[in-house]
C-alpha positions in Angstrom: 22.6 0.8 27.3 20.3 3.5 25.5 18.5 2.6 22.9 19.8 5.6 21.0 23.6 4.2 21.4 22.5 0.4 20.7 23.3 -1.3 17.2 20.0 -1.6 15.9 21.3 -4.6 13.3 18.7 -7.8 14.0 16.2 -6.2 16.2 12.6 -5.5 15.3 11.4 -2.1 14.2 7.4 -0.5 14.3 7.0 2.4 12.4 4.7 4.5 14.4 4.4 7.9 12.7 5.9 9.3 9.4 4.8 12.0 7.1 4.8 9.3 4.4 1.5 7.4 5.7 1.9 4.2 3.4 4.8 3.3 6.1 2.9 3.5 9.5 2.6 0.3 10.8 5.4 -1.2 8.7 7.6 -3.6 10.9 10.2 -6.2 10.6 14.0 -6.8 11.3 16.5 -4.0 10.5 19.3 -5.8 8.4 21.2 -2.5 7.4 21.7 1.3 8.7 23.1 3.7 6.2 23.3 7.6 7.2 19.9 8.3 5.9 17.8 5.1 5.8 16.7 1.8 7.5 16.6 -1.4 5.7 14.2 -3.6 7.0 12.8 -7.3 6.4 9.2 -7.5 6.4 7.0 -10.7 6.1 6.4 -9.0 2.5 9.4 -8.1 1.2 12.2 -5.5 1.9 11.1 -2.5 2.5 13.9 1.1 2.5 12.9 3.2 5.3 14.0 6.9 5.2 14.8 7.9 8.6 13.8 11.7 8.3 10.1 11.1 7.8 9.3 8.2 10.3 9.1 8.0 14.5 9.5 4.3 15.0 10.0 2.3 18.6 13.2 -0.6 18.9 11.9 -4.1 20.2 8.9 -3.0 21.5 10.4 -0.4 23.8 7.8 2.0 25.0 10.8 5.1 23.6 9.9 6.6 20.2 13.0 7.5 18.7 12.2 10.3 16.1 14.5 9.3 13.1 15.6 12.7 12.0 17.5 12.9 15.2 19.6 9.8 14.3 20.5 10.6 10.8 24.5 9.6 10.9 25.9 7.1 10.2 25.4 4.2 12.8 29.1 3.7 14.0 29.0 7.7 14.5 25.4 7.6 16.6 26.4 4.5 18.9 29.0 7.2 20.4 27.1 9.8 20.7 25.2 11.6 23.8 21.3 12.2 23.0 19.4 14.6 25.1 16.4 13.4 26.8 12.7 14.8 26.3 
């Protein structure tokens, strides 16, 4: 299954670019998905991650998934077709 189409509940997140650069490098376990944002457990805390300002990989995949192309609601981006670069 894509990475893209996956539920991304439990799995471990890297931020590896954003515009914001306080949240490179954050990483943890995504324990929510809204529309617009990633909630993620760190070893510090709980961190809110806006998905249209961070590129961030899925289990140590080598994909970056650029999170202003997945900014809908989870159920409606687990059916839908992604192009590929």
């Amino acid at each position: 299954m894509n990475i893209y189409n996956a539920p991304w509940i439990a799995r471990e997140i890297l931020v590896v670019e954003s515009t914001d650069s306080t949240l490179v490098g954050v990483s943890g376990t995504i324990i929510e998905e809204s529309r617009r944002t990633i909630l993620v457990r760190t070893n510090s805390g709980e961190v809110i991650l806006p998905k249209d300002v961070i590129s961030f990989t899925i289990d140590s995949e080598e994909e970056v998934i650029d999170g202003s192309s997945v900014k809908q609601r989870p159920e409606n981006r687990i059916n839908r077709r992604y192009r590929r670069n």
